[in-house]
C-alpha positions as CSV (number, residue, x, y, z in Angstrom):
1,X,-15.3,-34.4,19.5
2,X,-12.7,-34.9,16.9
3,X,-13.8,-38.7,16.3
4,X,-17.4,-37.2,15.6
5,X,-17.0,-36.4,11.7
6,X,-15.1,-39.6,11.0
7,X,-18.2,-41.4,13.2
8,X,-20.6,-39.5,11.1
9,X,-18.5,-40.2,7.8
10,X,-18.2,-43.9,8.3
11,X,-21.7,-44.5,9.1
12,X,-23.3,-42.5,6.4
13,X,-20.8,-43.2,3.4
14,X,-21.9,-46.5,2.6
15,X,-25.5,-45.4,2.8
16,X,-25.4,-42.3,0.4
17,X,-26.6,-42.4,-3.3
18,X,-23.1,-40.3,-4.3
19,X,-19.4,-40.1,-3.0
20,X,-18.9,-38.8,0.2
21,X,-16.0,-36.2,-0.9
22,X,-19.6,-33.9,-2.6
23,X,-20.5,-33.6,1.7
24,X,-16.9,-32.7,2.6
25,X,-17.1,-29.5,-0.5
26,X,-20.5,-29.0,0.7
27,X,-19.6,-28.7,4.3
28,X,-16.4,-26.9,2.9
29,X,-18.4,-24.9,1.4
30,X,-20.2,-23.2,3.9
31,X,-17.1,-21.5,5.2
32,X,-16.4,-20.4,2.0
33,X,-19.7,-19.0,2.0
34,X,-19.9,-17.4,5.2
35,X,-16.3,-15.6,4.8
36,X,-17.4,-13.4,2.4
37,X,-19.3,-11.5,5.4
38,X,-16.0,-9.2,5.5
39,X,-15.0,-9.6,1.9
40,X,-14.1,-6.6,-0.1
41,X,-17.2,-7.0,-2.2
42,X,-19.3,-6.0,1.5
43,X,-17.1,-3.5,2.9
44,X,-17.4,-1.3,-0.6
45,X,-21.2,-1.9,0.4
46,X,-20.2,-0.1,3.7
47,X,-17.6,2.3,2.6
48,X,-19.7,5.3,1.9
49,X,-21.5,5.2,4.9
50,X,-19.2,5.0,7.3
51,X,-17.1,7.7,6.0
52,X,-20.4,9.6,5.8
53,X,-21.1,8.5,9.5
54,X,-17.5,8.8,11.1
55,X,-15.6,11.4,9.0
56,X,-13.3,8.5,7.9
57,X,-10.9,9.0,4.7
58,X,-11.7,6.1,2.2
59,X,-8.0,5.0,2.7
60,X,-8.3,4.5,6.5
61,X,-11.5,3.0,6.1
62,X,-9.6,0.7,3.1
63,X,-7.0,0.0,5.8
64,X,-8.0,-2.2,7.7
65,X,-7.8,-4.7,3.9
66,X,-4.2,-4.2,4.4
67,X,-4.0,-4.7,7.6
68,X,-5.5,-7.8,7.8
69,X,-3.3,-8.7,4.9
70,X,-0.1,-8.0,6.5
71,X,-1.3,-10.1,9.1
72,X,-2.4,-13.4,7.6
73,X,1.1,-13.1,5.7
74,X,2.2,-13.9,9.0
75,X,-0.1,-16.8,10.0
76,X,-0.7,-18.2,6.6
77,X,2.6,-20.7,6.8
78,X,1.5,-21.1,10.3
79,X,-1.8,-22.5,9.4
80,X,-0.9,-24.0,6.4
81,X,0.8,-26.2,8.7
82,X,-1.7,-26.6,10.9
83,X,-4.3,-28.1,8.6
84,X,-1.2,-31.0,8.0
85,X,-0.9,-31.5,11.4
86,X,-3.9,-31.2,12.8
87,X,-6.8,-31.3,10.2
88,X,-8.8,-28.8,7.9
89,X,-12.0,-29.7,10.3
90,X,-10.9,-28.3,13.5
91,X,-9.4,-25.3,11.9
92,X,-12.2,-24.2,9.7
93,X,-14.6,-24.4,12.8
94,X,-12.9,-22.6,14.9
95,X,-12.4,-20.1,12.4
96,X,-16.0,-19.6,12.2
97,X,-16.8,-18.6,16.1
98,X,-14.2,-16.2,15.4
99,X,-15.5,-15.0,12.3
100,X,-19.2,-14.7,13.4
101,X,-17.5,-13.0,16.8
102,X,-15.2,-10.5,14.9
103,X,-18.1,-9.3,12.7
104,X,-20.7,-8.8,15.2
105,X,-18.3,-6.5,17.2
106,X,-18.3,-4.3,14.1
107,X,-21.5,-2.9,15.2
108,X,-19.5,-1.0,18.1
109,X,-16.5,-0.1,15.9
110,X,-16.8,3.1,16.2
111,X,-13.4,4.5,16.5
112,X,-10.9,3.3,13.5
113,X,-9.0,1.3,16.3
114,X,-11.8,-0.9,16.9
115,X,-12.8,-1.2,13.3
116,X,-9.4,-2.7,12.7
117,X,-9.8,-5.1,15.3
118,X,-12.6,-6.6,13.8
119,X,-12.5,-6.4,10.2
120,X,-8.8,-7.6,10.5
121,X,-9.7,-10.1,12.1
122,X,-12.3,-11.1,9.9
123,X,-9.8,-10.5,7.1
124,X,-7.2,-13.0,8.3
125,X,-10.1,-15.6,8.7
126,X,-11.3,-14.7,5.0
127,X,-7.4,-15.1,3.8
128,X,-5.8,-17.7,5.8
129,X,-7.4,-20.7,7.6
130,X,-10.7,-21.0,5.2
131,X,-8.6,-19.8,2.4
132,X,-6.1,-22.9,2.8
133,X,-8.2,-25.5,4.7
134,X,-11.8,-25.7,2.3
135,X,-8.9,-25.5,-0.5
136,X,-6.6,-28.2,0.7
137,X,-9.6,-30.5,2.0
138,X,-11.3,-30.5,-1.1
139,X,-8.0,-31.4,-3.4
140,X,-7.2,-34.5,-0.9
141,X,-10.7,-36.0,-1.5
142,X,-10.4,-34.8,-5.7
143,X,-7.6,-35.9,-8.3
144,X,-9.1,-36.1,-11.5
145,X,-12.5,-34.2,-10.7
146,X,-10.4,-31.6,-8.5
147,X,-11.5,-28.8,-10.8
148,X,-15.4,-29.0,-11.0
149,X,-15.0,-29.6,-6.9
150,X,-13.1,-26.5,-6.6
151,X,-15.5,-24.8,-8.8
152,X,-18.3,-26.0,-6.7
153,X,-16.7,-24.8,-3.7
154,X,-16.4,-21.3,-4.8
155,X,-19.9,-21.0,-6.0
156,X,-21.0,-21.4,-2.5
157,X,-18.4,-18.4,-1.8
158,X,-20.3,-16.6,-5.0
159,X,-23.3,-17.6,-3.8
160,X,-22.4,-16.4,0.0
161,X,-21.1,-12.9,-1.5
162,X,-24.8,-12.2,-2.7
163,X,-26.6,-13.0,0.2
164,X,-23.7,-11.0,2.2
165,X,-24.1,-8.0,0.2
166,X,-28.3,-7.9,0.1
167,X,-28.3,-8.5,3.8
168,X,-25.8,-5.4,4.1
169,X,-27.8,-3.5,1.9
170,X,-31.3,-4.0,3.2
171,X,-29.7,-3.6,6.8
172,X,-28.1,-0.2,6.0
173,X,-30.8,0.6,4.4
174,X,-33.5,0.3,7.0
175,X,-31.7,0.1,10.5
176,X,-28.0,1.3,10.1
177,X,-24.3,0.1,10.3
178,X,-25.0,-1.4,13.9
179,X,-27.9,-3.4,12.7
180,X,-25.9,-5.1,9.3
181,X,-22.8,-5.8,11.1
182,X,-24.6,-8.3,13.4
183,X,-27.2,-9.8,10.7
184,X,-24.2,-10.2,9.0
185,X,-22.2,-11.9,12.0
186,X,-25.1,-14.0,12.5
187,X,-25.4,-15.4,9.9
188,X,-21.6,-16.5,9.5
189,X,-22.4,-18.9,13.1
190,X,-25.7,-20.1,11.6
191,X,-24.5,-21.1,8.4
192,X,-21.1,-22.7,9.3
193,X,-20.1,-23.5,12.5
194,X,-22.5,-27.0,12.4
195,X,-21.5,-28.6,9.2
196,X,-17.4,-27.6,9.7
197,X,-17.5,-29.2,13.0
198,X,-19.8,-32.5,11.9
199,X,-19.0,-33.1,8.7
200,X,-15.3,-32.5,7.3
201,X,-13.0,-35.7,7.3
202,X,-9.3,-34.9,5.9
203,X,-8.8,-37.9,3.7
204,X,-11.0,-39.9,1.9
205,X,-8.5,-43.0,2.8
206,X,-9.8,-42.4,6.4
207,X,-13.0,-43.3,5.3
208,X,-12.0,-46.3,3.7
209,X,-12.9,-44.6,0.4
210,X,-10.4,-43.3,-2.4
211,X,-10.1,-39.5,-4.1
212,X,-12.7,-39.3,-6.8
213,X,-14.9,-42.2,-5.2
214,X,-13.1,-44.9,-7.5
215,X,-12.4,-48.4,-6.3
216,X,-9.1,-48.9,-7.6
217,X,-6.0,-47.0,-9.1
218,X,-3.4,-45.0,-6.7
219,X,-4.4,-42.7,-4.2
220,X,-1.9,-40.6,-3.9
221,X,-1.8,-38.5,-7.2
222,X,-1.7,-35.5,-9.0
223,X,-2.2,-34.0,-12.2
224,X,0.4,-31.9,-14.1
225,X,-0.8,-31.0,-17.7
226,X,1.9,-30.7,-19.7
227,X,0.2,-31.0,-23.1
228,X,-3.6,-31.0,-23.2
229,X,-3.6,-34.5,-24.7
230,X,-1.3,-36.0,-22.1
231,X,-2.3,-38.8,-19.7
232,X,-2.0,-37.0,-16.1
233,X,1.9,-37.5,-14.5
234,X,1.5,-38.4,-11.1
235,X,3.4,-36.9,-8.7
236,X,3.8,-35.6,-5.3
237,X,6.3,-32.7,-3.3
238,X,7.3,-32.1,0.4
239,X,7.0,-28.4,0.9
240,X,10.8,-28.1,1.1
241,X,11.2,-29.4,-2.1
242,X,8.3,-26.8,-3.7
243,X,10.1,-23.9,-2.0
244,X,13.3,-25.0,-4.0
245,X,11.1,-24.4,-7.6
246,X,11.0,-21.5,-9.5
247,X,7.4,-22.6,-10.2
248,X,6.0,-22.0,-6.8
249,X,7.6,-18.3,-6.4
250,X,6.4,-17.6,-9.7
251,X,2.7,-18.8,-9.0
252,X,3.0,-17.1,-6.1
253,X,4.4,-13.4,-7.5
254,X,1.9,-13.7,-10.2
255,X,-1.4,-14.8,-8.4
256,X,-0.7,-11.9,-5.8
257,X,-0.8,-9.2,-8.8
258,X,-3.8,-11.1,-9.6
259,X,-5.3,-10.2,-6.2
260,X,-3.7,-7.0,-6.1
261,X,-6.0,-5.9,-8.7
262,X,-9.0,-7.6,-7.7
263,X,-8.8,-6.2,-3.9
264,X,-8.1,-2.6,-5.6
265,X,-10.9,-2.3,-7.1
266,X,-13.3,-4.3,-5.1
267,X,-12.6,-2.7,-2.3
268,X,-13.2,0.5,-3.8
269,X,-16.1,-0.2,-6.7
270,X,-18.7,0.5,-4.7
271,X,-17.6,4.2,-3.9
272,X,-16.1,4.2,-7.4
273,X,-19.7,3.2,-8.7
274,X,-21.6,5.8,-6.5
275,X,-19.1,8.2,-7.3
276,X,-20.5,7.8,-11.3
277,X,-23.7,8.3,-10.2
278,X,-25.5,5.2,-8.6
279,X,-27.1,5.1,-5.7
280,X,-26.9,2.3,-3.1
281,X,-29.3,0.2,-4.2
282,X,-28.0,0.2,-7.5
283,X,-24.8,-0.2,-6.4
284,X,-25.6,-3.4,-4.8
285,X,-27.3,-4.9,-7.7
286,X,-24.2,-3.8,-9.6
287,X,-22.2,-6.0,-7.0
288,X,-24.9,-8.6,-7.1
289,X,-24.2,-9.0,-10.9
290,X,-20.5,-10.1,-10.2
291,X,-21.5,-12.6,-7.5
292,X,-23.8,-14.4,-9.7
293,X,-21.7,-14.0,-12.6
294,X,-19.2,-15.6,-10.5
295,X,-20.6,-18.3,-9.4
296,X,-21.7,-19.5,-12.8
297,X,-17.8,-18.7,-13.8
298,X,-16.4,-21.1,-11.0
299,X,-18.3,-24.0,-12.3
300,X,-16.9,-23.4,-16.1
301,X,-13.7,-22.6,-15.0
302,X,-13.7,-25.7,-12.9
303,X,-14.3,-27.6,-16.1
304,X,-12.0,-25.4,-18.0
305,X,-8.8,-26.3,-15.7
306,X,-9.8,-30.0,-16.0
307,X,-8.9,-29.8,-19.8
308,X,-6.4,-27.4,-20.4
309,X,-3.0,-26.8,-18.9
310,X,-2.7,-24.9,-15.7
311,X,-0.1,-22.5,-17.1
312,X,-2.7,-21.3,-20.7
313,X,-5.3,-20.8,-18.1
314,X,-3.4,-18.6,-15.7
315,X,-2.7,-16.4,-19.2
316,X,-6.1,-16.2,-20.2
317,X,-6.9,-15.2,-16.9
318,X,-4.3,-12.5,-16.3
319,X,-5.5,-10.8,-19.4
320,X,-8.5,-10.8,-18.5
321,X,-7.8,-9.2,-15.1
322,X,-6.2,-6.2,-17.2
323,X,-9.3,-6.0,-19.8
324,X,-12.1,-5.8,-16.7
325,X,-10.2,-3.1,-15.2
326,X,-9.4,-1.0,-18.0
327,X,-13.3,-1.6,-18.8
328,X,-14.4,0.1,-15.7
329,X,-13.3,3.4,-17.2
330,X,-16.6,2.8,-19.5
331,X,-18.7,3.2,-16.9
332,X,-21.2,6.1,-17.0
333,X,-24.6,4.2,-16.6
334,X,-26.2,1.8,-14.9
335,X,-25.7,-0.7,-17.8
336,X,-22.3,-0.5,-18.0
337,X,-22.2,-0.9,-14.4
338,X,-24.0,-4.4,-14.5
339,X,-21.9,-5.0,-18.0
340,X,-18.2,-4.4,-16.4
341,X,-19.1,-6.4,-13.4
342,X,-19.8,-9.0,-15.1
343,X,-16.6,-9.2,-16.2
344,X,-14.9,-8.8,-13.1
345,X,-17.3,-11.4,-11.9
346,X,-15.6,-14.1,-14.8
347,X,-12.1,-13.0,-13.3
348,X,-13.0,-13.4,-9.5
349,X,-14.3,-16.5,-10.2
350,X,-10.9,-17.4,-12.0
351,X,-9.0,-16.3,-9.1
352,X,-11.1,-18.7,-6.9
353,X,-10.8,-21.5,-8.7
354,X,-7.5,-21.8,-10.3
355,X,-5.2,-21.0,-8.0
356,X,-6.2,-24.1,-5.4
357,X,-6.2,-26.2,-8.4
358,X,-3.2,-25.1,-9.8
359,X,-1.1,-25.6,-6.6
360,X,-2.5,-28.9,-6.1
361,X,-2.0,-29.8,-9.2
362,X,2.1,-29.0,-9.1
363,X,2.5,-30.2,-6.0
364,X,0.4,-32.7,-4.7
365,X,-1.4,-34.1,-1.9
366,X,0.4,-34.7,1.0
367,X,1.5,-31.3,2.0
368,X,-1.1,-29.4,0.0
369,X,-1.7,-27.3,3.2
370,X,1.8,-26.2,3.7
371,X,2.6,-25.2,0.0
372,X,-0.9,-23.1,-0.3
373,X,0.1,-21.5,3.7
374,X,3.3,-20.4,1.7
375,X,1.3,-19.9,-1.7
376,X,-1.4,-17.8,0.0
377,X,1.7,-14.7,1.1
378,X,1.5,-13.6,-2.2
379,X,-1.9,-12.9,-2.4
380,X,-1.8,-11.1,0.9
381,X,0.9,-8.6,-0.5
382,X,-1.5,-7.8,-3.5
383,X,-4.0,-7.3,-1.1
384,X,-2.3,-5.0,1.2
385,X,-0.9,-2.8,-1.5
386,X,-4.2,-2.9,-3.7
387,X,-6.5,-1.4,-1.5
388,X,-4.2,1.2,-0.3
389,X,-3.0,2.3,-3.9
390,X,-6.8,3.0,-4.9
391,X,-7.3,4.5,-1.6
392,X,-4.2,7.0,-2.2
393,X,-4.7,7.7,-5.8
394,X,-8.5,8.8,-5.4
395,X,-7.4,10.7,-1.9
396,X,-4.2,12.6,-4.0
397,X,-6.1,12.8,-6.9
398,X,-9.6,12.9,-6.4
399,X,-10.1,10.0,-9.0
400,X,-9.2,6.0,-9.5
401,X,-7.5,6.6,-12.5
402,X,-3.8,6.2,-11.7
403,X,-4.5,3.2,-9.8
404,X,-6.8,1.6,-12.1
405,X,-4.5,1.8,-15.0
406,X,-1.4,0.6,-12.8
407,X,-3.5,-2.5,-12.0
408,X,-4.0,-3.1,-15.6
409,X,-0.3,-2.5,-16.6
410,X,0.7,-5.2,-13.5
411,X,-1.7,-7.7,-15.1
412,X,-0.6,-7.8,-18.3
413,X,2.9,-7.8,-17.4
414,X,1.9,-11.0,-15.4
415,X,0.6,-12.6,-17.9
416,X,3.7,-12.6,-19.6
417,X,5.8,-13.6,-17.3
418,X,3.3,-16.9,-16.2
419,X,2.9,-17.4,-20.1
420,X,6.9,-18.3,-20.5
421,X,7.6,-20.1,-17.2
422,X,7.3,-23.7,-16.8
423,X,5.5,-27.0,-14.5
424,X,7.7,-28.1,-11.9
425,X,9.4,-31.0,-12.9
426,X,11.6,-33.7,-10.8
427,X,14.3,-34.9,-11.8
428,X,13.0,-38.4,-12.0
429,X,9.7,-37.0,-12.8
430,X,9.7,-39.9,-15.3
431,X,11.8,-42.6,-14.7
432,X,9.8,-45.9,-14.3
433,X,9.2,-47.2,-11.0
């Protein structure tokens, strides 16, 4: 069973019109796409209604974010080992059944127990082994194209978070809570169980193929902009020797403020949305906006990190994190609704995309998994302490406002501190060979 994608891979590489790395990020893909079945994005879809239909608080309901947080902050060095050892293939597939499992159980969550069981579950598969495995596949198979992969990848997940959100909406709308848990759930096993299992190889080399497609030049490589006219550096870490950089802790204390913010208010916007006045429907086309905003924004920002230097991108992006959230206290109409989330859209696509690209780019190849199971804690602190902040504020306070303009605060501060830190560098980085 484990031969079978390398089978599949050998025999159909030669005889394809393009580079086999485009089936790995479409295969990828589709677990990107199907994890956003619990993402924050759905549940805000849910939020209302089940504390309408339970007599839940927002901030239990919001809980079970954190809890599956706190959780993959756990498992994610764990797995980011795994996928090393033992291959993003197996992992993401397996990941899947549980997925599709966790979320059709939802439908007879019906004490906050059981709810917890399953959308934690579904969180840590969201954070953790699809997070680090579609992320770490898709960098071995991409060097110099890794952006526009990674972009491409996360426009599936864009792509996944609309159809996710429509089918909860239409479900709740017509049949109940039940009834979109399991359309949901079922979909995650028809869309990604197949192509995870049958069509992910780790490395292009196992192939017989090198990263970008090309026929000569080395394989292992990275790229580390350190002026945007440089030739890329090539250069690879062991995960010990990342964990000794000042870089890695700081990508990792930033990016997780970066998430902080974005689970915050995701979690939250669709209350936050109704509470200004929208009903569900427009609610979800609200939502809707950011998912296809952000799938256009993976693609540019894809490009974007291709050509500029990791470290100007994560500022442009931080301050942008604070300027969509401030924004959201505009919102009084349905217009400024679909404007806003727009914006957050350009930043959640941002947060996507240049993390996995960033990390790869620092550190390398060969232990890609490991340094993103270790990069990927950080973004589980943000979102454990996000949605329970918004949760708390609007519980305390009857409004978002104390939470939202924390969030913004953090960002900014963030992109300060990414703006005067530096690459990691070796200390014969560039000594001749």
């Amino acid at each position: 069973m484990n031969n079978l994608p390398l089978i599949i891979a050998r025999y159909c590489s030669p005889r394809l019109p393009f580079y086999y790395g485009w089936v790995v990020v479409f295969a990828a893909g589709t677990t990107v796409f199907a994890r956003m079945a619990p993402s924050v994005f759905v549940l805000g879809i849910f939020l209302s209604p089940i504390a309408d239909e339970f007599g839940w608080s927002r901030t239990l309901i919001a809980g079970a974010v954190s809890v599956g947080a706190v959780a993959s902050m756990v498992l994610s060095p764990i797995i980011g080992w795994a996928v090393d050892r033992y291959g993003a293939g197996i992992i993401l597939t397996v990941s899947m059944v549980i997925l599709g499992v966790a979320v059709i159980s939802l439908a007879w969550a019906t004490v906050p127990l059981f709810f917890y069981l399953g959308f934690a579950t579904g969180r840590i598969i969201f954070h953790v082994p699809v997070q680090i495995g579609s992320g770490a596949v898709v960098s071995r198979w991409f060097i110099r194209k890794r952006g526009r992969a990674i972009g491409v990848l996360y426009l599936s997940g864009a792509i996944g978070g609309i159809v996710c959100i429509q089918i909860a909406s239409i479900a709740l709308s017509n049949w109940g809570i039940g009834a979109a848990w399991i359309a949901l759930g079922v979909t995650v096993l028809g869309v990604a169980v197949l192509p995870s299992a049958l069509l992910i190889v780790d490395r292009p080399e196992d192939v017989g193929l090198e990263p970008d497609g090309l026929t000569s030049g080395p394989p292992e490589s990275i790229t580390v902009y350190l002026q945007p006219t440089q030739d890329p550096i090539e250069i690879d870490w062991t995960l010990r020797e990342a964990m000794g950089t000042k870089s890695l802790w700081i990508m990792v204390g930033v990016v997780g403020t970066l998430f902080m913010t974005q689970a915050g208010v995701s979690v939250h916007i669709g209350a936050f949305y109704q509470d200004r006045g929208l009903g569900i429907t427009a609610v979800a086309s609200a939502i809707t906006i950011n998912g296809i905003v952000s799938g256009i924004g993976s693609l540019v920002w894809g490009a974007i990190i291709e050509r500029a230097p990791v470290q100007r991108v994560m500022v442009v992006l931080m301050v942008l994190s604070a300027t969509s959230t401030f924004l959201l206290f505009t919102v009084h109409s349905l217009a400024a609704a679909f404007a806003v989330s727009a914006v957050i859209g350009v930043v959640a696509a941002g947060g996507n995309v240049i993390p996995p690209v960033a990390y790869a780019s620092y550190f390398g190849r060969r232990s890609i998994g490991s340094i993103r199971g270790i990069g990927e804690t950080g973004v589980q602190v943000g979102q454990t302490i996000g949605p329970l902040l918004s949760g708390l504020a609007f519980d305390i306070n009857g409004s978002y406002k104390v939470a939202f303009l924390t969030f913004a605060i953090v960002a900014l501060i963030g992109s300060v501190v990414i703006a005067t830190a530096s690459p990691p560098s070796k200390p014969d980085q560039f000594s001749s060979p």
